[in-house]
LUMLUMDREN-2810 file (N, C-alpha, C; in Angstrom, 1 decimal):
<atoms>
<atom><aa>X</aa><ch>A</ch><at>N</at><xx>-42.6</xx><yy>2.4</yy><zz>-9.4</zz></atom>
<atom><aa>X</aa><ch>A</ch><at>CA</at><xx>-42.2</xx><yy>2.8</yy><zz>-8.1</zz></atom>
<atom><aa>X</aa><ch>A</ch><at>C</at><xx>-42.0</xx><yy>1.5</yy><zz>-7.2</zz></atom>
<atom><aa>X</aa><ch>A</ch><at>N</at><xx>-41.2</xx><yy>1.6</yy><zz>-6.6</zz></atom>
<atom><aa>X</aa><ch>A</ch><at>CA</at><xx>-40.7</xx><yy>0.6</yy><zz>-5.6</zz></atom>
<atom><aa>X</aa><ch>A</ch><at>C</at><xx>-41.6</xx><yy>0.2</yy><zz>-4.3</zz></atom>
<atom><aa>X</aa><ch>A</ch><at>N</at><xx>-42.0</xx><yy>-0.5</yy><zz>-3.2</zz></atom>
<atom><aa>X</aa><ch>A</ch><at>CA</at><xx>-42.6</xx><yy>-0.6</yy><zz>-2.6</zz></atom>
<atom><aa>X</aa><ch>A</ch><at>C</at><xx>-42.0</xx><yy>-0.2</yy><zz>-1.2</zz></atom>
<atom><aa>X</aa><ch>A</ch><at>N</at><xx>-42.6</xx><yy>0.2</yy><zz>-0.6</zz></atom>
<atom><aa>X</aa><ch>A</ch><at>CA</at><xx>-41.6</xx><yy>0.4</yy><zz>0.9</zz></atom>
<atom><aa>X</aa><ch>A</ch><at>C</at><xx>-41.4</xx><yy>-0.9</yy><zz>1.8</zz></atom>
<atom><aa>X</aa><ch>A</ch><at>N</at><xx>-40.5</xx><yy>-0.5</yy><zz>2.7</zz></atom>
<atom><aa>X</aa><ch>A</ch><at>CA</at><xx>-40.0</xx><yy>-2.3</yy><zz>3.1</zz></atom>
<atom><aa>X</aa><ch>A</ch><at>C</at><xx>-40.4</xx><yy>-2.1</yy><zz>4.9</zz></atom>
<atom><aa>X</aa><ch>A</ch><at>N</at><xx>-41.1</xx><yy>-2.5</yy><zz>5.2</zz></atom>
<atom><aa>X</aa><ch>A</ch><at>CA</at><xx>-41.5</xx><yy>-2.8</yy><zz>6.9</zz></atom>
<atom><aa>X</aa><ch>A</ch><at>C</at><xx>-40.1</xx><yy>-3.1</yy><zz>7.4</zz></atom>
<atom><aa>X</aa><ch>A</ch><at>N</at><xx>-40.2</xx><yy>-2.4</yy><zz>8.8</zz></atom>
<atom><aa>X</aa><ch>A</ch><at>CA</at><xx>-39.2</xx><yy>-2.9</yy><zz>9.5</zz></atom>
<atom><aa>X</aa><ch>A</ch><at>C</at><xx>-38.6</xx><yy>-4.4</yy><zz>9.7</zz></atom>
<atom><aa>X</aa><ch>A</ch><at>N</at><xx>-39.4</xx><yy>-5.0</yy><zz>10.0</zz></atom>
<atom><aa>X</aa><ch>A</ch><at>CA</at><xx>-38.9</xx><yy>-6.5</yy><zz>10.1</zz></atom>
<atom><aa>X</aa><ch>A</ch><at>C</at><xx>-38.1</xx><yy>-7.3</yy><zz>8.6</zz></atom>
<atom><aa>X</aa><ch>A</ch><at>N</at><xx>-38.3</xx><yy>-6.1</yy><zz>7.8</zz></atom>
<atom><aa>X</aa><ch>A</ch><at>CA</at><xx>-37.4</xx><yy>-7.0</yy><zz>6.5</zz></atom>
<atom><aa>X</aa><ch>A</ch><at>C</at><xx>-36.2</xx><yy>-6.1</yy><zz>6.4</zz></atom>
<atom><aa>X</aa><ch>A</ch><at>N</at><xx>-36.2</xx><yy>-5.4</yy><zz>7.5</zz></atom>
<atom><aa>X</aa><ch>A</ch><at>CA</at><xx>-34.9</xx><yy>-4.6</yy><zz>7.2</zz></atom>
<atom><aa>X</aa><ch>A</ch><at>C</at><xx>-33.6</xx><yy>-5.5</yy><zz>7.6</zz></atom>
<atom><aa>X</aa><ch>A</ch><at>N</at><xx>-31.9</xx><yy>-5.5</yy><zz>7.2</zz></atom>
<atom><aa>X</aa><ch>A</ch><at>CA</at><xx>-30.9</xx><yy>-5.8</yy><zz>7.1</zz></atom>
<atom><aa>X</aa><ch>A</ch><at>C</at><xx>-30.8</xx><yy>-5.7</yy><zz>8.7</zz></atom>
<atom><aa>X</aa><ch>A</ch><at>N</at><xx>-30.1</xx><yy>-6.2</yy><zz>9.9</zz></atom>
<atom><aa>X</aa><ch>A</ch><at>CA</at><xx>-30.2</xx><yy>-5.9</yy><zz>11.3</zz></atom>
<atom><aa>X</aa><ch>A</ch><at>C</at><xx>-28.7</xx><yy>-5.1</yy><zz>11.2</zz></atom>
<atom><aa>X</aa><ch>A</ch><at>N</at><xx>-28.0</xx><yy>-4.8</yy><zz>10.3</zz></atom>
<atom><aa>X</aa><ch>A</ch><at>CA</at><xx>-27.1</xx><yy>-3.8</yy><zz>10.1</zz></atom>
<atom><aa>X</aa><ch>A</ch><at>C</at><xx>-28.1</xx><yy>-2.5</yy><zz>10.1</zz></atom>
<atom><aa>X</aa><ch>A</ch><at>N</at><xx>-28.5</xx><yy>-2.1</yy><zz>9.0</zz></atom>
<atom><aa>X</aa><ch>A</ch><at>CA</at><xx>-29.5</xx><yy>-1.1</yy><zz>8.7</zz></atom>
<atom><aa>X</aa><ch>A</ch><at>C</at><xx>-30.0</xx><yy>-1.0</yy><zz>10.2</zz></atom>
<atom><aa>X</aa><ch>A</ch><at>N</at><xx>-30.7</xx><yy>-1.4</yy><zz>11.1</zz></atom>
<atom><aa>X</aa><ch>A</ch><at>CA</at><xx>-31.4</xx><yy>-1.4</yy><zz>12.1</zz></atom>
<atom><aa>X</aa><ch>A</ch><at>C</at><xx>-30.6</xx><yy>-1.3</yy><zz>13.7</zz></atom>
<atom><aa>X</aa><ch>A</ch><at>N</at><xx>-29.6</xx><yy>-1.5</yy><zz>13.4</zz></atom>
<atom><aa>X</aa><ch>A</ch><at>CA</at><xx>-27.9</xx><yy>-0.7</yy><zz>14.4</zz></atom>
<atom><aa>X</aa><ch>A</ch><at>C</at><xx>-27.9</xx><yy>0.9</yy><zz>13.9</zz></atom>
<atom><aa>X</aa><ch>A</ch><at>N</at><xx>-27.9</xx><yy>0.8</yy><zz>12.7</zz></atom>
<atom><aa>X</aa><ch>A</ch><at>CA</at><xx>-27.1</xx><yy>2.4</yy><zz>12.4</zz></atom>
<atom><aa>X</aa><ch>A</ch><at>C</at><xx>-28.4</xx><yy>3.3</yy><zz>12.8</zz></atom>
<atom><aa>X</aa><ch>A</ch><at>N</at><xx>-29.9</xx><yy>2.8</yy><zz>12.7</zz></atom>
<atom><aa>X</aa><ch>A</ch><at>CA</at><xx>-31.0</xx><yy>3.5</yy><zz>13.4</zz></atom>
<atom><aa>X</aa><ch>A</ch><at>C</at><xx>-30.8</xx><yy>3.7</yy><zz>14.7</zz></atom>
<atom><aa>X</aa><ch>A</ch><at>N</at><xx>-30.5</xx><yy>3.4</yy><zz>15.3</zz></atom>
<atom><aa>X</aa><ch>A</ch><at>CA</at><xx>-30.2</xx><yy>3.4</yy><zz>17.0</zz></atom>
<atom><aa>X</aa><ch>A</ch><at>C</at><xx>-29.2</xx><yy>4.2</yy><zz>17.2</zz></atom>
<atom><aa>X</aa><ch>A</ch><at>N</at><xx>-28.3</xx><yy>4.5</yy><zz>16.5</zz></atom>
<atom><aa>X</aa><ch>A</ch><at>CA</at><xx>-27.2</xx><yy>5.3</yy><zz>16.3</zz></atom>
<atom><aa>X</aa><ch>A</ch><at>C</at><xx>-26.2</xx><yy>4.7</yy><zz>16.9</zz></atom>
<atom><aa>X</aa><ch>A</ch><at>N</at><xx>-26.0</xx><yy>3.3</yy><zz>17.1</zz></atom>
<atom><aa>X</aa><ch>A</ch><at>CA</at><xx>-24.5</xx><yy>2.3</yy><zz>17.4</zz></atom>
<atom><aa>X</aa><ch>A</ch><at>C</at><xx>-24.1</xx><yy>1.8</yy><zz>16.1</zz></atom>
<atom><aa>X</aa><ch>A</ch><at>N</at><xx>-22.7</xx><yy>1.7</yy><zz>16.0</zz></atom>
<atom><aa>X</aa><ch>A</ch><at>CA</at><xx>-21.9</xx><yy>1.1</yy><zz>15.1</zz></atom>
<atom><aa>X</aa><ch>A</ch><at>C</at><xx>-22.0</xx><yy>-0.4</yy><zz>15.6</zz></atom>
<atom><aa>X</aa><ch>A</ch><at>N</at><xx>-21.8</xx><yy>-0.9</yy><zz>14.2</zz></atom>
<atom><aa>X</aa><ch>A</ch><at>CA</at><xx>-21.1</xx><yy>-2.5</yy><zz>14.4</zz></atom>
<atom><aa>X</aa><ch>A</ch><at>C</at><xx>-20.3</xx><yy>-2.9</yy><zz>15.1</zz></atom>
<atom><aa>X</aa><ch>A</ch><at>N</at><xx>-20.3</xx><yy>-4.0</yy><zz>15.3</zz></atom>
<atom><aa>X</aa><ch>A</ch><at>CA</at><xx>-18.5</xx><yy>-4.2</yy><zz>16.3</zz></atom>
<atom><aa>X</aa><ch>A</ch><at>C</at><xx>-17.7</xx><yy>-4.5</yy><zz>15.4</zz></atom>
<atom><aa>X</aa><ch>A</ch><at>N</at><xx>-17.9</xx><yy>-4.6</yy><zz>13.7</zz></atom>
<atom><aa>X</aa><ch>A</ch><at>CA</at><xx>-16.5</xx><yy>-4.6</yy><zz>12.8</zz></atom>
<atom><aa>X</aa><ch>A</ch><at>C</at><xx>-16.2</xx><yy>-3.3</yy><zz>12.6</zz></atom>
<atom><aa>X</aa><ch>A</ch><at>N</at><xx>-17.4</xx><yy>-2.5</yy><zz>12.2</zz></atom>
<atom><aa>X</aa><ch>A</ch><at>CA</at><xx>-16.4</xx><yy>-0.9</yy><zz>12.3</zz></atom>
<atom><aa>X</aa><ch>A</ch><at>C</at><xx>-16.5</xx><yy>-0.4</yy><zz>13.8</zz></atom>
<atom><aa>X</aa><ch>A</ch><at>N</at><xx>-16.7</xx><yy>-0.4</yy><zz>15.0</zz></atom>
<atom><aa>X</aa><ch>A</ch><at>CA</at><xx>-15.5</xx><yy>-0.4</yy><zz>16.2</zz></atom>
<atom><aa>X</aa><ch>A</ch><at>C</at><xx>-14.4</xx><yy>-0.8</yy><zz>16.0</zz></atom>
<atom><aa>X</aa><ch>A</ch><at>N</at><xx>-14.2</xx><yy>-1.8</yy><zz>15.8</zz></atom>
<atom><aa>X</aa><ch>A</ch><at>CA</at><xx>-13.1</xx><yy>-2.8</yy><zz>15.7</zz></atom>
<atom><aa>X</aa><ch>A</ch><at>C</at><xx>-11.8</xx><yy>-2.0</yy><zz>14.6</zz></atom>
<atom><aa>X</aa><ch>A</ch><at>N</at><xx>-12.3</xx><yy>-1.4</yy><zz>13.6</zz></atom>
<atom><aa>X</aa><ch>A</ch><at>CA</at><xx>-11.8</xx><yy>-1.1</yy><zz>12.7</zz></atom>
<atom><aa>X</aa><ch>A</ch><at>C</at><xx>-11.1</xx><yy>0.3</yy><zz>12.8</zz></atom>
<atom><aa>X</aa><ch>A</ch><at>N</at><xx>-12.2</xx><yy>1.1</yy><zz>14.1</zz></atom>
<atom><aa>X</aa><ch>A</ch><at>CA</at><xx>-11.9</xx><yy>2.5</yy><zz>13.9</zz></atom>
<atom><aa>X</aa><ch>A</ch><at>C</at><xx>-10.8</xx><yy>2.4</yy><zz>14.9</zz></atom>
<atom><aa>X</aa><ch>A</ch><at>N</at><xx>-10.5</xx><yy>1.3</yy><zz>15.9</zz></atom>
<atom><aa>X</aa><ch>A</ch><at>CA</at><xx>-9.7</xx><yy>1.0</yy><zz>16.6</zz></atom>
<atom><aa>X</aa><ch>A</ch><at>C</at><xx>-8.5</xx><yy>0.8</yy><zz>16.1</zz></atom>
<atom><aa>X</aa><ch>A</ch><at>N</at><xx>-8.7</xx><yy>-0.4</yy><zz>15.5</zz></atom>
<atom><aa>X</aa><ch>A</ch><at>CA</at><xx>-7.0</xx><yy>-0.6</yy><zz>14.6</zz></atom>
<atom><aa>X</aa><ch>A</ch><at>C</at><xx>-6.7</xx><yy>0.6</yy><zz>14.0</zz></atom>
<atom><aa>X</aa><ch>A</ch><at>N</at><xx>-7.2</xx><yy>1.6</yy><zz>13.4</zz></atom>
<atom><aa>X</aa><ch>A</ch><at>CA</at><xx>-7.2</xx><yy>2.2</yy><zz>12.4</zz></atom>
<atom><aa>X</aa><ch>A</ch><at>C</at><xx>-6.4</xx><yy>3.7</yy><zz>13.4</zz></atom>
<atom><aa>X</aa><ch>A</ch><at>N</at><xx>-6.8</xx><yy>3.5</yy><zz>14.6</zz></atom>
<atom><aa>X</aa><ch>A</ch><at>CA</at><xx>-6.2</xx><yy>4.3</yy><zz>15.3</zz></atom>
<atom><aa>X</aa><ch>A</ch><at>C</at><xx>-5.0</xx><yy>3.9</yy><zz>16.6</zz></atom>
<atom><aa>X</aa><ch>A</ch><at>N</at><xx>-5.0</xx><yy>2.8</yy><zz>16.9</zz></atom>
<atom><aa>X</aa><ch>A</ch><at>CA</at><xx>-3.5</xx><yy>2.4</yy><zz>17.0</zz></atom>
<atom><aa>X</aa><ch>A</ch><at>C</at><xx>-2.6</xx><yy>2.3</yy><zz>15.7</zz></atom>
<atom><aa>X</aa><ch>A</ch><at>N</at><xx>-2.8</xx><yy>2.2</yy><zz>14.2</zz></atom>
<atom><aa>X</aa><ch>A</ch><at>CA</at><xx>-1.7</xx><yy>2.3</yy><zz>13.8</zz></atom>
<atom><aa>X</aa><ch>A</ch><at>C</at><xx>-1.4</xx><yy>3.8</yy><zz>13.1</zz></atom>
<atom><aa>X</aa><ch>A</ch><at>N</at><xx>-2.2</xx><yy>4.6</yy><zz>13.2</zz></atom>
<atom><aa>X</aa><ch>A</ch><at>CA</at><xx>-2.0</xx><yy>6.1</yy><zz>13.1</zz></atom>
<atom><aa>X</aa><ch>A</ch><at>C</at><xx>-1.5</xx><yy>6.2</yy><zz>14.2</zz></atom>
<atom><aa>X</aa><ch>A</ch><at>N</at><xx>-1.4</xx><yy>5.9</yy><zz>15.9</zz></atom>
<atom><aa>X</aa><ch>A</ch><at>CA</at><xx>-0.6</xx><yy>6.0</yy><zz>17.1</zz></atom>
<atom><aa>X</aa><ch>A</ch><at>C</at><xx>1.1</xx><yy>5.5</yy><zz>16.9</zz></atom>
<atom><aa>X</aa><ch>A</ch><at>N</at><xx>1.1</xx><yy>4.3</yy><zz>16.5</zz></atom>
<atom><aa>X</aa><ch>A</ch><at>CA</at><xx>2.4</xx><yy>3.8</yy><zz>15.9</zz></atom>
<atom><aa>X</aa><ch>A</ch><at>C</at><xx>3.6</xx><yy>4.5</yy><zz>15.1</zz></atom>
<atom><aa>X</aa><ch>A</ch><at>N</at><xx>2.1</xx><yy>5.1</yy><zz>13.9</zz></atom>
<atom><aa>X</aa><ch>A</ch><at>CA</at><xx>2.9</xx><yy>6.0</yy><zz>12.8</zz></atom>
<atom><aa>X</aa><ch>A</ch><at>C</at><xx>3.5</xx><yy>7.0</yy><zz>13.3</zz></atom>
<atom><aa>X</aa><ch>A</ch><at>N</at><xx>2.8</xx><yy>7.5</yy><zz>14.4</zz></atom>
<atom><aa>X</aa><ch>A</ch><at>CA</at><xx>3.1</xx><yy>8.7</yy><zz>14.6</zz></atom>
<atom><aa>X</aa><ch>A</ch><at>C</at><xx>4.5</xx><yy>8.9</yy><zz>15.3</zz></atom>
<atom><aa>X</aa><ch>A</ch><at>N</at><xx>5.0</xx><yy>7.9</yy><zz>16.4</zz></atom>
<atom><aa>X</aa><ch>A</ch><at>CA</at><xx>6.4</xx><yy>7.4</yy><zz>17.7</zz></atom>
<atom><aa>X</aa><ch>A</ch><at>C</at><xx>6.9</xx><yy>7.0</yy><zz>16.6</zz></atom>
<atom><aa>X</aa><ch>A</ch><at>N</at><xx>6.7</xx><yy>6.4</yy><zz>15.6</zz></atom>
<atom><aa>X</aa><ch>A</ch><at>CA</at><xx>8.5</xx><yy>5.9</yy><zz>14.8</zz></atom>
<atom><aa>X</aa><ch>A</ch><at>C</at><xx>8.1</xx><yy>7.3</yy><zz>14.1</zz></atom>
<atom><aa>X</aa><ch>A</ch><at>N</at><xx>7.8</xx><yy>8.5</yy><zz>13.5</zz></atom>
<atom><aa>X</aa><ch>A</ch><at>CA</at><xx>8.1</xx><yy>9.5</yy><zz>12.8</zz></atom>
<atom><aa>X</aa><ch>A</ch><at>C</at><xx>8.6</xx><yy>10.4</yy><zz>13.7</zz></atom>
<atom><aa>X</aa><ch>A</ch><at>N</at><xx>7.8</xx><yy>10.2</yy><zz>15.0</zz></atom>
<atom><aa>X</aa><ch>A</ch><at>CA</at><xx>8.7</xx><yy>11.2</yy><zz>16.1</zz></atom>
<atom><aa>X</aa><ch>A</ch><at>C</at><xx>9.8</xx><yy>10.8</yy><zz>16.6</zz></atom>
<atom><aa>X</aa><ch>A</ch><at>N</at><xx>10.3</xx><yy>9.6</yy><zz>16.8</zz></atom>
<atom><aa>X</aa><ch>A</ch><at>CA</at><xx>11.6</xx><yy>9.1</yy><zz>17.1</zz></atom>
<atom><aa>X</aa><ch>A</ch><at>C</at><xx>12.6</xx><yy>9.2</yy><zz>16.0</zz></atom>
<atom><aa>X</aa><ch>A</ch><at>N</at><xx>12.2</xx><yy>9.1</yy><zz>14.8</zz></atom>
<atom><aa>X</aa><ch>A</ch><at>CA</at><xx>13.5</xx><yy>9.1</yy><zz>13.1</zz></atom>
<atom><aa>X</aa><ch>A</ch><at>C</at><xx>13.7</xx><yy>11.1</yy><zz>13.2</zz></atom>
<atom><aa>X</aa><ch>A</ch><at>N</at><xx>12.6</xx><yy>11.8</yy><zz>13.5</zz></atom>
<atom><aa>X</aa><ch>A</ch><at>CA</at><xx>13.1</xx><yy>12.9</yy><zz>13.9</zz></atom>
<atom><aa>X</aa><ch>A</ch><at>C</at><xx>14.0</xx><yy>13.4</yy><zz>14.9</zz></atom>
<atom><aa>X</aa><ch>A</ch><at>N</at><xx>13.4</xx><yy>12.8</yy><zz>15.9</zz></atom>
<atom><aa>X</aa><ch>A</ch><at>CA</at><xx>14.8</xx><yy>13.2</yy><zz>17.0</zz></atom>
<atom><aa>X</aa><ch>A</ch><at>C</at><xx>15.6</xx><yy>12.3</yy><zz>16.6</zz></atom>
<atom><aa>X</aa><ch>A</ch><at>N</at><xx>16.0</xx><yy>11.1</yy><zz>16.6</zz></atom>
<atom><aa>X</aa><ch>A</ch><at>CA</at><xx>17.3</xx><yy>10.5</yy><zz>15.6</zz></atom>
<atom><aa>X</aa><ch>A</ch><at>C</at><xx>18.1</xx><yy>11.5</yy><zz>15.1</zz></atom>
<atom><aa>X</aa><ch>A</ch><at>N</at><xx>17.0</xx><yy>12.1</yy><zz>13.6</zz></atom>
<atom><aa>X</aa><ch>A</ch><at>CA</at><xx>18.0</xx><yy>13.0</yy><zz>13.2</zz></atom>
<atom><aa>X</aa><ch>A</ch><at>C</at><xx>18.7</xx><yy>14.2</yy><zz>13.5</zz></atom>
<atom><aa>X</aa><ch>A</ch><at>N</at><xx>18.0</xx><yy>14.8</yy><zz>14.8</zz></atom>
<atom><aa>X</aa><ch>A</ch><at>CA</at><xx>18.6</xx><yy>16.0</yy><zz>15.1</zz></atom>
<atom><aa>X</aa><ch>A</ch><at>C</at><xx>19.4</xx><yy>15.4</yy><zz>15.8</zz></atom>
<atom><aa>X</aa><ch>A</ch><at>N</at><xx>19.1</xx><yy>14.7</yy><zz>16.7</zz></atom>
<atom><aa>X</aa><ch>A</ch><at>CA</at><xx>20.6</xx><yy>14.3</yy><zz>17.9</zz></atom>
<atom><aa>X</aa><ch>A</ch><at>C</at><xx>21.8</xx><yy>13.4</yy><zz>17.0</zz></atom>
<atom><aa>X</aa><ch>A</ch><at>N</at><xx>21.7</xx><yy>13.0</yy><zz>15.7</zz></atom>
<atom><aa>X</aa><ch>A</ch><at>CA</at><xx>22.6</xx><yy>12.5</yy><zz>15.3</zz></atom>
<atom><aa>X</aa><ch>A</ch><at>C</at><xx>23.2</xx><yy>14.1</yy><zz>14.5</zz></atom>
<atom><aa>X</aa><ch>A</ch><at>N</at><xx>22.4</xx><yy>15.3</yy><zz>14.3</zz></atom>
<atom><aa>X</aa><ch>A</ch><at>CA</at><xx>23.2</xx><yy>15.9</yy><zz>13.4</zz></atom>
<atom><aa>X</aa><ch>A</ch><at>C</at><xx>23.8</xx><yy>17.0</yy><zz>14.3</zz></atom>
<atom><aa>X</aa><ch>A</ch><at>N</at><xx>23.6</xx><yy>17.1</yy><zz>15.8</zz></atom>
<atom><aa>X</aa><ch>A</ch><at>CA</at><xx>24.0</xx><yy>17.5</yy><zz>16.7</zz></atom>
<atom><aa>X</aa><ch>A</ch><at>C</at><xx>25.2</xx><yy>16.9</yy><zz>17.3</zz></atom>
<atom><aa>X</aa><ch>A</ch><at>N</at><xx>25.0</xx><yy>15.6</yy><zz>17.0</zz></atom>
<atom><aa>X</aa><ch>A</ch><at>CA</at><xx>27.2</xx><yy>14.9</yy><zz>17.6</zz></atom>
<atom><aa>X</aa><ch>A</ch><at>C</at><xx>27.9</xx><yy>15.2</yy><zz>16.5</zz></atom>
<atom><aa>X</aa><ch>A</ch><at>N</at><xx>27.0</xx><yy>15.3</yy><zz>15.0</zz></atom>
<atom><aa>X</aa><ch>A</ch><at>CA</at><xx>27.6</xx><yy>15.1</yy><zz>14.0</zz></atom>
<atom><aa>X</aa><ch>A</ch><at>C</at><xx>28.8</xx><yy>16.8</yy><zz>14.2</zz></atom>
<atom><aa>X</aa><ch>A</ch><at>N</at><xx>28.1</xx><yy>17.8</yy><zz>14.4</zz></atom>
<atom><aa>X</aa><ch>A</ch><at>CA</at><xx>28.6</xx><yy>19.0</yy><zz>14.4</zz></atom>
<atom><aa>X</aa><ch>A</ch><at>C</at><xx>28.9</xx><yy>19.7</yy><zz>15.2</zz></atom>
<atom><aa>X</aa><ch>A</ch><at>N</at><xx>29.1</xx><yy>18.6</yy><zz>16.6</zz></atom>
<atom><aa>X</aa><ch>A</ch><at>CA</at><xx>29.8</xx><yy>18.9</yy><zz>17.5</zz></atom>
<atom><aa>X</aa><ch>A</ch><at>C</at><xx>31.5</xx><yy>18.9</yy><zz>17.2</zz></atom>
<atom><aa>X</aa><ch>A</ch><at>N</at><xx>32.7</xx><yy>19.7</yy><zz>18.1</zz></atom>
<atom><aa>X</aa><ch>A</ch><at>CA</at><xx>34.1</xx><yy>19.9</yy><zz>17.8</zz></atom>
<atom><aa>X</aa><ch>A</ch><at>C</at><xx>34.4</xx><yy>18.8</yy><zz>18.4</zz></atom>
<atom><aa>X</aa><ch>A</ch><at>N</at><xx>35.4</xx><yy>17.8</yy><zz>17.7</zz></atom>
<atom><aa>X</aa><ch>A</ch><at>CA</at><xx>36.7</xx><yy>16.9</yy><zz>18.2</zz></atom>
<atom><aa>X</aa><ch>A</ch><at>C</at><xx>37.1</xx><yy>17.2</yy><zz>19.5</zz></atom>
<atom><aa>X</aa><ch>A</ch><at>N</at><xx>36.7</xx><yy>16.3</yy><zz>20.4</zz></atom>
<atom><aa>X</aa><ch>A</ch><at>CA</at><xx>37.7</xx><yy>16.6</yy><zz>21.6</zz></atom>
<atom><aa>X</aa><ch>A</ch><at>C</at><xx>38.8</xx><yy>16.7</yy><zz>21.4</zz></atom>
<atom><aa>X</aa><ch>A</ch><at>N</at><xx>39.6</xx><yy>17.5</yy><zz>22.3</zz></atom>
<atom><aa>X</aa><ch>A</ch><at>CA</at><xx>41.1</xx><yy>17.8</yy><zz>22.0</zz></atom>
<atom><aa>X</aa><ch>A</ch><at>C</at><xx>41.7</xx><yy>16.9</yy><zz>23.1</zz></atom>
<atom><aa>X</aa><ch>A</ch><at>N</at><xx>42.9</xx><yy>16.2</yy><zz>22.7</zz></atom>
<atom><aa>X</aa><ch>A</ch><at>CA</at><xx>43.3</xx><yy>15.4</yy><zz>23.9</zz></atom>
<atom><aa>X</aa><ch>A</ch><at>C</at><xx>44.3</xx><yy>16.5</yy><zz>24.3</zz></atom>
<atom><aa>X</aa><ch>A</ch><at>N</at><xx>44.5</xx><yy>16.2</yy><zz>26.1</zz></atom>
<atom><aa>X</aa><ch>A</ch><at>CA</at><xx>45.0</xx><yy>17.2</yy><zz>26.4</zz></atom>
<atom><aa>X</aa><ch>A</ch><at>C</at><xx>46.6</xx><yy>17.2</yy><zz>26.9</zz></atom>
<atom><aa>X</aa><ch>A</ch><at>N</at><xx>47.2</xx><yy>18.0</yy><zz>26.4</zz></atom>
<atom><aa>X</aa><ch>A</ch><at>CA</at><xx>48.4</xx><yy>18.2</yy><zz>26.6</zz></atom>
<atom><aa>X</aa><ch>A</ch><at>C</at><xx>49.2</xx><yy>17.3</yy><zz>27.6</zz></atom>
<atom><aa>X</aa><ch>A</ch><at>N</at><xx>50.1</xx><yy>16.7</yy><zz>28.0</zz></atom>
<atom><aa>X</aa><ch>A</ch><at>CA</at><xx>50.7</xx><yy>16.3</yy><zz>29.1</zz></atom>
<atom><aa>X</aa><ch>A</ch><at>C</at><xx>51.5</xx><yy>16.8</yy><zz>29.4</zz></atom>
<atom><aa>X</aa><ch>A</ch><at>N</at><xx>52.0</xx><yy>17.4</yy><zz>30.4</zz></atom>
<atom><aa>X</aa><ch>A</ch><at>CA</at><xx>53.6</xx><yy>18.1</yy><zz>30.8</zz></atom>
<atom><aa>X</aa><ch>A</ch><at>C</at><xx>54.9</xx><yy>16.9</yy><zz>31.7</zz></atom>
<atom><aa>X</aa><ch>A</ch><at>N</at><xx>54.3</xx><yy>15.9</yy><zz>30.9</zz></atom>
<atom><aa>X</aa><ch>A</ch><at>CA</at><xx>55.5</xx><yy>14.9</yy><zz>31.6</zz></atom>
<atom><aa>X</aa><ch>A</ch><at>C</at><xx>56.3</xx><yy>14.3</yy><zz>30.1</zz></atom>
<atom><aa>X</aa><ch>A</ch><at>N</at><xx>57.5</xx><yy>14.6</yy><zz>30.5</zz></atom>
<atom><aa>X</aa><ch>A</ch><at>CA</at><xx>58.2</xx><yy>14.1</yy><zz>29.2</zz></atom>
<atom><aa>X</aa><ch>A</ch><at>C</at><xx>58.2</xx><yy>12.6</yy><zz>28.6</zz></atom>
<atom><aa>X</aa><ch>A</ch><at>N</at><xx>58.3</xx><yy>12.7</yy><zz>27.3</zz></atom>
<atom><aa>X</aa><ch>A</ch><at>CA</at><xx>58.5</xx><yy>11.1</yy><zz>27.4</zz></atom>
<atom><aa>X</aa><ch>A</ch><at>C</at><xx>59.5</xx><yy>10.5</yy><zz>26.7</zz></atom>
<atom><aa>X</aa><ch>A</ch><at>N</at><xx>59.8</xx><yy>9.6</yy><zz>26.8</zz></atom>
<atom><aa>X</aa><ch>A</ch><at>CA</at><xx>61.5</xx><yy>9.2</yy><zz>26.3</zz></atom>
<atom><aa>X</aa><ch>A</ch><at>C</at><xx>61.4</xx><yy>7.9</yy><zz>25.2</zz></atom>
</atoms>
């Protein structure tokens, strides 16, 4: 059997997560981690509307040019 370890030999990581605060690398981390899930998300919602507003001119009708009633020679 192992011996038990007194606080003062504890890791001062181990001794954050008792207090119930994260590190500032995983802050740090859950931050990046959530601006680039924010990122992902505006270029997948923009290539979406891209595609509908491009398949919307796409199947829109030809303007018709219109008629002129002046003769031409």
């Amino acid at each position: 059997m192992g011996r038990k370890r007194q606080e003062e030999e504890q890791a001062p990581e181990e001794i954050a997560q008792e207090d119930g605060r994260r590190s500032r690398r995983g802050r740090r981390l859950v931050v990046l981690l959530a601006l680039a899930g924010g990122a992902a998300y505006l270029v997948r919602r923009n290539q979406r509307k891209a595609e509908i507003d491009e398949g919307i001119w796409h199947e829109a009708p030809a303007p018709t040019a219109p008629a002129s009633t002046a003769p031409t020679s």
